[in-house]
C-alpha positions as CSV (number, residue, x, y, z in Angstrom):
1,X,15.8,123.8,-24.4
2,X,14.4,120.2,-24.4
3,X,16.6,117.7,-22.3
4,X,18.6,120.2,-21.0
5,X,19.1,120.2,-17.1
6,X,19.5,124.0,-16.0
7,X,20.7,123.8,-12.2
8,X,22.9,125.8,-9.9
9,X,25.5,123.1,-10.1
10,X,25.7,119.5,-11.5
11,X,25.1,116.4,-9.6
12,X,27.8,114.6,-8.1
13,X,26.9,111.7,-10.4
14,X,27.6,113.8,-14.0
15,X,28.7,111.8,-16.2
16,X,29.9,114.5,-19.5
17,X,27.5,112.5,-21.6
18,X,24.0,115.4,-21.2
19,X,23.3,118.4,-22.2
20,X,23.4,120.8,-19.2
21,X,23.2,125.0,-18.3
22,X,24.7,126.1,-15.2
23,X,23.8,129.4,-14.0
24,X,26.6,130.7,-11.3
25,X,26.2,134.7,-9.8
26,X,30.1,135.5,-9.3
27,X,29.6,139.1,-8.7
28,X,28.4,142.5,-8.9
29,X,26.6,145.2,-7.0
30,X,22.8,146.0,-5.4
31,X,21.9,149.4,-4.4
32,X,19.4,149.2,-2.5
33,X,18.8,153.1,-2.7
34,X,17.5,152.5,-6.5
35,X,16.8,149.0,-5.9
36,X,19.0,147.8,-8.6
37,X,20.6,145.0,-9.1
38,X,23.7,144.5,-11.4
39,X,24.6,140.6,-11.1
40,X,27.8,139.1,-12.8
41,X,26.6,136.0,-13.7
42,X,28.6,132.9,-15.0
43,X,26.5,130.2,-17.5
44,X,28.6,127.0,-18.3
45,X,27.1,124.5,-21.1
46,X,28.0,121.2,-21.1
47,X,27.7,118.7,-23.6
48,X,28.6,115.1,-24.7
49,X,31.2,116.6,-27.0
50,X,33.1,120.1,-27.4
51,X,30.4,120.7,-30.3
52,X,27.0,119.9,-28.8
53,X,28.6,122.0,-25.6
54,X,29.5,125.3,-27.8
55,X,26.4,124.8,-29.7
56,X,24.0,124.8,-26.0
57,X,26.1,128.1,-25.4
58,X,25.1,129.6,-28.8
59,X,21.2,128.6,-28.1
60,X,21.7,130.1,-24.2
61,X,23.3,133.5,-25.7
62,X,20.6,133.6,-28.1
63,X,18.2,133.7,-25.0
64,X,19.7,135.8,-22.6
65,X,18.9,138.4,-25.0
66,X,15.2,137.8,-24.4
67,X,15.5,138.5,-20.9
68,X,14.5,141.8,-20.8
69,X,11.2,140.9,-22.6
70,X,10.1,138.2,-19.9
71,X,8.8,138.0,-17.1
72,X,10.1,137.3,-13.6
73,X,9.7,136.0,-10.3
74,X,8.7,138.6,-7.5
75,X,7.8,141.3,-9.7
76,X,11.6,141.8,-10.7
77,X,12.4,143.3,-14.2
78,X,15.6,142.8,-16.5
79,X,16.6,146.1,-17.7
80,X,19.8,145.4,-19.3
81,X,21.6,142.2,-20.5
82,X,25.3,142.8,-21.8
83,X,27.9,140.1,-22.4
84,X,31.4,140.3,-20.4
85,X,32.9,137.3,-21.7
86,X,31.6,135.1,-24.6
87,X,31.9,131.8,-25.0
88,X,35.2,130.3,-24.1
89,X,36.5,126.4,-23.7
90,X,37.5,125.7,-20.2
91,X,38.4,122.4,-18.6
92,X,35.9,122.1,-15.4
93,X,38.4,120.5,-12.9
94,X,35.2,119.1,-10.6
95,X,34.1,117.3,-13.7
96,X,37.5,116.7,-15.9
97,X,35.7,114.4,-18.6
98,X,33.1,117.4,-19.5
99,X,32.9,119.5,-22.3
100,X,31.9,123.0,-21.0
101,X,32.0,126.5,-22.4
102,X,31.6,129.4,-19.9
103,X,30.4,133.0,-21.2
104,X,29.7,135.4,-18.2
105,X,27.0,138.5,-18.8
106,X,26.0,141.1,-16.8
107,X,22.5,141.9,-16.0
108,X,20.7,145.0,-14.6
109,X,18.1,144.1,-13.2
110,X,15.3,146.2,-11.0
111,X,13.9,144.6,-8.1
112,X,10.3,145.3,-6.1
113,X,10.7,146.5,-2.5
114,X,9.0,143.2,-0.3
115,X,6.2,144.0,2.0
116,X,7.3,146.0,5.3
């Protein structure tokens, strides 16, 4: 994903006019019994039109599937990847001239136990 920013959030200063993935947790549940994670997680693309902003979606979704095959900080392991929500047009209020596309997955993922 060349020239794409992938951030938390976009700077203040966004101007709708890059390519951007935004990766939002908005839910979901640990146990901490099994040490497993099952995150709700939001990614909005944005691009310089409603095209280039769907299409970053469809590369992102192609992708997430992947997860479970990569590796990952601190020894934690994707199990899991399943899609809640595919990719849908929705006006970003913060950023009203942006062309974003939300799709939200969730992802079970096993996490180590840190050091005592």
């Amino acid at each position: 994903m060349a020239g794409v920013r992938v951030a938390v959030r976009l700077p203040d200063d966004y101007d709708a006019s890059a390519r951007a993935a935004i990766v939002t947790r908005v839910g979901g549940e640990f146990s901490a019994d099994d040490l497993l994670d099952r995150a709700v997680v939001r990614l909005d693309t944005y691009g310089p039109d409603k095209v280039a902003a769907l299409d970053l979606a469809g590369t992102v979704r192609g992708l997430m599937w992947l997860a479970p095959e990569a590796s990952h900080a601190g020894g934690a392991v994707v199990s899991d990847v399943a899609e809640d929500r595919g990719p849908s047009w929705l006006r970003d209020p913060g950023f009203p001239h942006a062309n974003r596309y939300t799709t939200r997955y969730v992802l079970l993922i096993r996490v180590s136990r840190g050091p005592a």
